[in-house]
N, C-alpha and C positions, 0 to 999 in steps of 0.2 A: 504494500500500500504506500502511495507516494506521500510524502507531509505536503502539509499546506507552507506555502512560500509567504512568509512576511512581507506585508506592504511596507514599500520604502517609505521613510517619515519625510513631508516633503518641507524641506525650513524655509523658511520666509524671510525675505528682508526689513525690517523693521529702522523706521527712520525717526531720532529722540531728535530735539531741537528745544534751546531755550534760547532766549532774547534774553540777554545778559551783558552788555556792552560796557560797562565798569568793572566785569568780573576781571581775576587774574589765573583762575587756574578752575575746571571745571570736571567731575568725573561723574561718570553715568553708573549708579550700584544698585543692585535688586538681588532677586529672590535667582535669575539667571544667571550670577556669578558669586553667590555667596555673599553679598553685602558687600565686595570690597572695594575701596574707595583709591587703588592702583590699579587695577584690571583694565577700565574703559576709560583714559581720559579722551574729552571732549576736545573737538576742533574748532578755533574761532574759525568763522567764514570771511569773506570779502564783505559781506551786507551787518557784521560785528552781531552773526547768531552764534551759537557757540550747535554743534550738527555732530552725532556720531548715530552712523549703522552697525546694527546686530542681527546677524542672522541665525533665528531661532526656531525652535523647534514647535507644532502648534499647540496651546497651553494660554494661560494664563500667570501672569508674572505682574509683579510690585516692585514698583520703583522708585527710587529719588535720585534728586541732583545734590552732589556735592558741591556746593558752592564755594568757593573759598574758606573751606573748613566748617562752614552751616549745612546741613540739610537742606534740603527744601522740594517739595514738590512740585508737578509740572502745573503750572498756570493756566496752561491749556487743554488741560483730559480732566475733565468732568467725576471720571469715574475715579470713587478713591475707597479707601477702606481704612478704618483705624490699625493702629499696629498696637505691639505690647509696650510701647512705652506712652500710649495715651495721642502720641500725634497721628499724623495721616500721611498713609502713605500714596502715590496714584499707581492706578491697575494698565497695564495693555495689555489686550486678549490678540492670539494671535490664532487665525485661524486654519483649518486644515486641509 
């Protein structure tokens, strides 16, 4: 009897963007790299956005921006959820 062949998981490109033109240093951490706040840093653009892509796998993932050693959430995704230390964190659903 032949097995059944797993579906390939198909990842997605996922594009983060904050509008942060005063910033000096910005990194992208979630639930997708362990929280860590050296994994992803962020590219300033020509138009002073600070852009990075992840390509990820389909799921659901929590995020923040590292701001110049503050947290902060995306200003622009609606969708958020509380975390364990009482603040919010924002959600991207990636889908499959």
């Amino acid at each position: 009897m032949a097995g059944k062949t797993a579906k390939p998981i198909k990842l997605k490109k996922v594009e983060f963007v904050l509008d942060a033109p005063e910033a000096k240093a910005i990194f992208l951490a979630g639930t997708f790299n362990d929280w860590s706040v050296e994994k992803h840093p962020m590219k300033k653009s020509h138009e002073q956005r600070w852009e990075k892509t992840l390509t990820l796998a389909p799921g659901s993932y929590e995020y923040k921006f590292f701001v110049d050693g503050r947290w902060t959430e995306d200003p622009q995704n609606e969708r958020r959820c509380t975390n364990i230390f009482g603040t919010l964190n924002s959600i991207v659903k990636v889908s499959g």
